[in-house]
C-alpha positions in Angstrom: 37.2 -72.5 12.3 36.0 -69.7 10.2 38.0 -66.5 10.0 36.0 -64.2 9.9 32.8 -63.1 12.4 30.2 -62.3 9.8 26.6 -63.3 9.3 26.2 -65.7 6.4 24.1 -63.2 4.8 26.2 -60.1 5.7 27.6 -59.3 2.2 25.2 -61.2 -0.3 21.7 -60.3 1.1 19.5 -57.6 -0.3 19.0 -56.2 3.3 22.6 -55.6 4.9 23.0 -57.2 8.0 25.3 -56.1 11.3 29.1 -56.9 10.9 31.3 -56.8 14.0 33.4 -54.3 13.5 37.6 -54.6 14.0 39.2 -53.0 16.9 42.1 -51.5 18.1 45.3 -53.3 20.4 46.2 -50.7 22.8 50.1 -49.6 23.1 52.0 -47.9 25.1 54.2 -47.0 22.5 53.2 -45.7 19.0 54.7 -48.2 15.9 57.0 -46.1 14.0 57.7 -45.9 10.1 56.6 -46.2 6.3 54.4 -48.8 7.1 51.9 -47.4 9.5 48.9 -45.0 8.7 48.0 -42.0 11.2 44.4 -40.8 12.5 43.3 -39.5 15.3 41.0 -41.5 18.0 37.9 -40.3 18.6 35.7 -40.2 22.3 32.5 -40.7 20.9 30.0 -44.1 19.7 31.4 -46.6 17.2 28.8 -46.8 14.3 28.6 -48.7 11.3 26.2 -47.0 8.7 25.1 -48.8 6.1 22.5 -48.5 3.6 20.3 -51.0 1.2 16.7 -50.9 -0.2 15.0 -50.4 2.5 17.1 -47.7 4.0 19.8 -46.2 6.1 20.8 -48.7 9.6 22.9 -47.2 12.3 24.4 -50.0 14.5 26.5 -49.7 17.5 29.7 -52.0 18.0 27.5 -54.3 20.2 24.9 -54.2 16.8 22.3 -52.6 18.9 20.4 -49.9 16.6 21.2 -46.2 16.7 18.6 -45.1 14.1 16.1 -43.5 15.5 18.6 -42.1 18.1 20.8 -40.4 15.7 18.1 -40.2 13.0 20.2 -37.0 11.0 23.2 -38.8 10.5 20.6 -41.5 9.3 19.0 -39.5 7.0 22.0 -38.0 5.8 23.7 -41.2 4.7 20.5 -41.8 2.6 22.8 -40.0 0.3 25.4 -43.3 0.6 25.0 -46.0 -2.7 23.0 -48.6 -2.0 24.7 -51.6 -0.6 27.2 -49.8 1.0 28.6 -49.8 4.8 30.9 -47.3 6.2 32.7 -47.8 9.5 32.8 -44.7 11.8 32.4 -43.0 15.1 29.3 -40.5 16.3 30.9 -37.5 18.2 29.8 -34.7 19.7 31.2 -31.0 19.5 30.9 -28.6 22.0 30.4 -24.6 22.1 34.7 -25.1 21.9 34.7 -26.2 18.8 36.2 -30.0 21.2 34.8 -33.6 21.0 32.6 -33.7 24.2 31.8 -37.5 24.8 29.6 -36.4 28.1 27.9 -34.1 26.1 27.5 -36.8 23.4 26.3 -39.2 26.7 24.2 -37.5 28.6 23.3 -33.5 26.9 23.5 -33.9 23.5 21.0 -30.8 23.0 23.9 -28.8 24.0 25.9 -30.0 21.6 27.3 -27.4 18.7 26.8 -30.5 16.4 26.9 -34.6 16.2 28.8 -35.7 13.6 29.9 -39.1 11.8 33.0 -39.4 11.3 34.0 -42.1 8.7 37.2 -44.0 8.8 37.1 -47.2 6.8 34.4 -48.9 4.5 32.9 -52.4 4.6 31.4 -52.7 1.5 31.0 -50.7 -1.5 27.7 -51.0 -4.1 27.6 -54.7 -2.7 31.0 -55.7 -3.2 32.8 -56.6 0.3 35.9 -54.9 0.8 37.1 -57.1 3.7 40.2 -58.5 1.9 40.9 -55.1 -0.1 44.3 -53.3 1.4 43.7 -50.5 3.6 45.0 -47.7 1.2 42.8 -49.0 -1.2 39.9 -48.8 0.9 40.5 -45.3 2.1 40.7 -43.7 -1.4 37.1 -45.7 -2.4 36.2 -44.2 1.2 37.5 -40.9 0.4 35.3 -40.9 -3.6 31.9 -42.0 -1.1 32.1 -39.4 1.5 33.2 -36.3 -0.8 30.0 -37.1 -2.7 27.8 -37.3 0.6 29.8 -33.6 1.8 28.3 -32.2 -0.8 24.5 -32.8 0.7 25.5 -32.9 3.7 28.2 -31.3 6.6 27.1 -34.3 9.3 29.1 -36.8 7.3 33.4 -36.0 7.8 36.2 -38.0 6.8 38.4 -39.3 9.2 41.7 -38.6 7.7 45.3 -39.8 8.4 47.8 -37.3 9.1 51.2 -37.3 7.6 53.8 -36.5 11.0 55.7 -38.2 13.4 54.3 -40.2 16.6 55.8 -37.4 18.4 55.0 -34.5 16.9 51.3 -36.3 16.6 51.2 -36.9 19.9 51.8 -32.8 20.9 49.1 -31.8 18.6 46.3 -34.3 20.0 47.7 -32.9 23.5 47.1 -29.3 22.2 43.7 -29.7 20.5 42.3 -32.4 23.8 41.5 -35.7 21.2 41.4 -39.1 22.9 44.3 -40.6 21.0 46.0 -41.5 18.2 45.2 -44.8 16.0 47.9 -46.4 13.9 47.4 -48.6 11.2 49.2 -51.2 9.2 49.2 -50.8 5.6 48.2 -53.0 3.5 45.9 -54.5 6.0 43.0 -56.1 5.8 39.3 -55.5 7.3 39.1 -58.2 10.0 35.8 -58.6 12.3 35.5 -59.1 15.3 39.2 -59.0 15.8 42.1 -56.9 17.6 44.8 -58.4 15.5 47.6 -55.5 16.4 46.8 -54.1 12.7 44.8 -51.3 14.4 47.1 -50.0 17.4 45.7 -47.0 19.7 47.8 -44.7 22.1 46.2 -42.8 24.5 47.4 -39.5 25.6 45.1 -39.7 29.2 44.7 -42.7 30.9 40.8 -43.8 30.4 39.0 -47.2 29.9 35.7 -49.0 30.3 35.4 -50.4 33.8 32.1 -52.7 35.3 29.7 -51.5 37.7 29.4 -53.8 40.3 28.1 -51.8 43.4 28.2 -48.6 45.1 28.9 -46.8 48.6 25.6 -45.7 50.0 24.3 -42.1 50.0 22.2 -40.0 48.5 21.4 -41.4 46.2 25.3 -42.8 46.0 28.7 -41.7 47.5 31.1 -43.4 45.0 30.9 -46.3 42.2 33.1 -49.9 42.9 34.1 -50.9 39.6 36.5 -53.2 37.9 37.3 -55.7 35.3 37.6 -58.8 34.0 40.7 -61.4 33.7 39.8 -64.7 32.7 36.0 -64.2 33.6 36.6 -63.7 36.7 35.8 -59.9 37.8 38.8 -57.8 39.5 37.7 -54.5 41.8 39.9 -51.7 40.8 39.0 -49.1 42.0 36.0 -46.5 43.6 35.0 -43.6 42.3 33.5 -41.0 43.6 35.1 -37.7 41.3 32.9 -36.8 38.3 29.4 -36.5 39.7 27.0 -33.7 39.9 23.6 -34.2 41.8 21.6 -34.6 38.9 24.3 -36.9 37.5 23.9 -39.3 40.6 20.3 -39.5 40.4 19.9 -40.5 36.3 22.9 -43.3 37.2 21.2 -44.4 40.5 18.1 -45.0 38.6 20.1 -47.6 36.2 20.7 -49.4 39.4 17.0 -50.6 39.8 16.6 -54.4 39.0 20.0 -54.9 39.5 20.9 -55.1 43.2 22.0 -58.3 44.7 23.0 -59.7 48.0 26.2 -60.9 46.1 29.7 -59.4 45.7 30.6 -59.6 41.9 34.2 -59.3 43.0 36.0 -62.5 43.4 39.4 -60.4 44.9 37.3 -58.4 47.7 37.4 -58.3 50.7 41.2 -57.3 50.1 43.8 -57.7 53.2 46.2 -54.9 52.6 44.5 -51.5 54.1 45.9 -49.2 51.3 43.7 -45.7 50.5 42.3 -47.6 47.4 41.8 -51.2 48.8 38.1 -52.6 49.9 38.6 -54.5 53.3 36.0 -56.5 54.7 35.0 -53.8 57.1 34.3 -51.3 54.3 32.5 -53.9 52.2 29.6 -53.6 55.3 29.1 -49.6 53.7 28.7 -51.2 49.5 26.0 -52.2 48.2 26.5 -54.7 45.5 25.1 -55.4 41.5 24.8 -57.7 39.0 27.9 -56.6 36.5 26.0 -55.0 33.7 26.6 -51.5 33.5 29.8 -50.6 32.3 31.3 -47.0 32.9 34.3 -44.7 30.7 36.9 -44.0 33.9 39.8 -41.4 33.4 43.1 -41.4 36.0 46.5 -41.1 36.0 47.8 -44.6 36.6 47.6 -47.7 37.8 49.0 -48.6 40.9 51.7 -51.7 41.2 48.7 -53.6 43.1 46.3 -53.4 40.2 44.2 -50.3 41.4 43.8 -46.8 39.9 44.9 -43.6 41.2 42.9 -40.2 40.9 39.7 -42.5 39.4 37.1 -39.8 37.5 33.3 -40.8 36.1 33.2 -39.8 32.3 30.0 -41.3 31.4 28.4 -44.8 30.7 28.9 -47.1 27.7 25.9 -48.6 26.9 27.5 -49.5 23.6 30.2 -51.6 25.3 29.3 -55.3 26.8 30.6 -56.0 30.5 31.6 -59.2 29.7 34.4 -58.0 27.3 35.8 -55.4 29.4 39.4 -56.3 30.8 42.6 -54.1 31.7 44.0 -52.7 28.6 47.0 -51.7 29.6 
């Protein structure tokens, strides 16, 4: 079985190809010590940038192309070496001066700025970097994007900070960032995996959940979404916070070509008549659809039966895939 999730022509071909990126175990706990590496989590789009001899690609984790929809951070990474990838997220700043992902979502012309922020490298002038350490990594990282600052200000280096999970956890409270991310030194770049390397600890509860139908209204009252555990898709929760009118409308028009006479929940109708639960009389009020959309929900916990409490819309994640979503935490 081969280790590592990588097109055969990934790191040898003249025209770089998409490589899954690595991802993060979530914790409720941050990993303490010498051995652990400190940034902060962004709320914005994983991107992989890479560029060759035909150009600058922008791929989202799913390696669907964001080129042409964040063409300046394209054309500012024309600036990269050729044969070189960077890992990263796309955020987006607000008139704050904080990382707005439903500005980033849904107004980005309202953003003060969309930036890339770089945090590890693939490969460097055509060498792969997979199996270098992480430290090692960062300071080649580190040479590539202080040369592309100097062109450019839409290219920013994701650095770690040198404090104590505490302490790191009051200042991402203070400044309203995501999370933290933690990671192992001396590790290597692994694709496609969630190894426990990478750890991330969110300061607010939040996830992707799936769409799979909605209360009636006008156009909807509230989303039914949940997740998946073994393929099988769980109902969680409805939401109805979040929404504006003109909000309702641009997600009620995702909804075309999806409906179904079908519940995609194999737990609903549920027996236990609790404020969160869907009995069968309720059900009669959803409508139901295919599990394709997938939405960023914030609350404040989940409940000991497996729903969530205080459920709020952030925005959907076209850049995650329904079938991977499952309870984090």
């Amino acid at each position: 079985m081969p280790r590592l999730k990588i097109k055969k022509s990934a790191i040898s071909a003249e025209r770089l190809q998409f490589i899954e990126p690595m991802y993060a175990q979530s914790v409720q706990e941050l990993p303490h010590g010498k051995d652990w590496l400190y940034e902060v989590k962004f709320d914005g789009y994983r991107c992989l940038a890479g560029k060759d001899s035909t150009g600058v690609t922008l791929w989202s984790r799913r390696g669907n192309l964001f080129t042409d929809q964040f063409s300046h951070i394209a054309q500012a990474c024309e600036q990269l070496p050729s044969d070189t990838m960077l890992d990263g997220e796309i955020i987006a700043i607000d008139q704050r001066g904080r990382i707005s992902f439903n500005l980033l979502q849904r107004h980005r012309s309202e953003a003060q700025a969309i930036l890339f922020y770089a945090f590890d490298i693939i490969m460097d002038r055509g060498k792969s970097l997979l199996e270098v350490p992480l430290e090692t990594r960062r300071e080649i990282l580190t040479d590539i994007v202080t040369d592309l600052k100097k062109t450019s200000t839409l290219n920013v280096l994701s650095e770690t900070i040198d404090a104590s999970p505490a302490d790191l956890v009051q200042v991402v409270k203070e400044f309203g960032f995501e999370g933290i991310i933690a990671k192992r030194k001396g590790s290597f770049y692994e694709p496609g995996k969630r190894t426990g390397a990478w750890v991330k600890y969110k300061v607010n509860q939040s996830q992707e959940f799936v769409i799979g139908g909605y209360t009636r209204g006008d156009p909807f009252d509230a989303l039914v979404v949940g997740c998946y555990q073994d393929d099988k898709l769980l109902f969680v929760s409805k939401v109805r916070a979040g929404f504006v009118p003109h909000l309702r409308r641009q997600i009620a028009s995702r909804f075309k070509g999806l409906q179904t006479e079908t519940c995609p929940f194999v737990n609903l109708p549920e027996r236990k008549r609790t404020q969160w639960a869907l009995t069968r009389d309720q059900m009669r009020e959803r409508a139901w659809l295919r599990p394709e959309l997938v939405a960023q929900i914030e609350f404040t916990e989940w409940t000991p039966d497996g729903h969530l409490r205080q459920a709020k819309f952030c925005g959907l994640r076209d850049d995650k895939k329904a079938t991977e979503v499952v309870r984090e935490l």
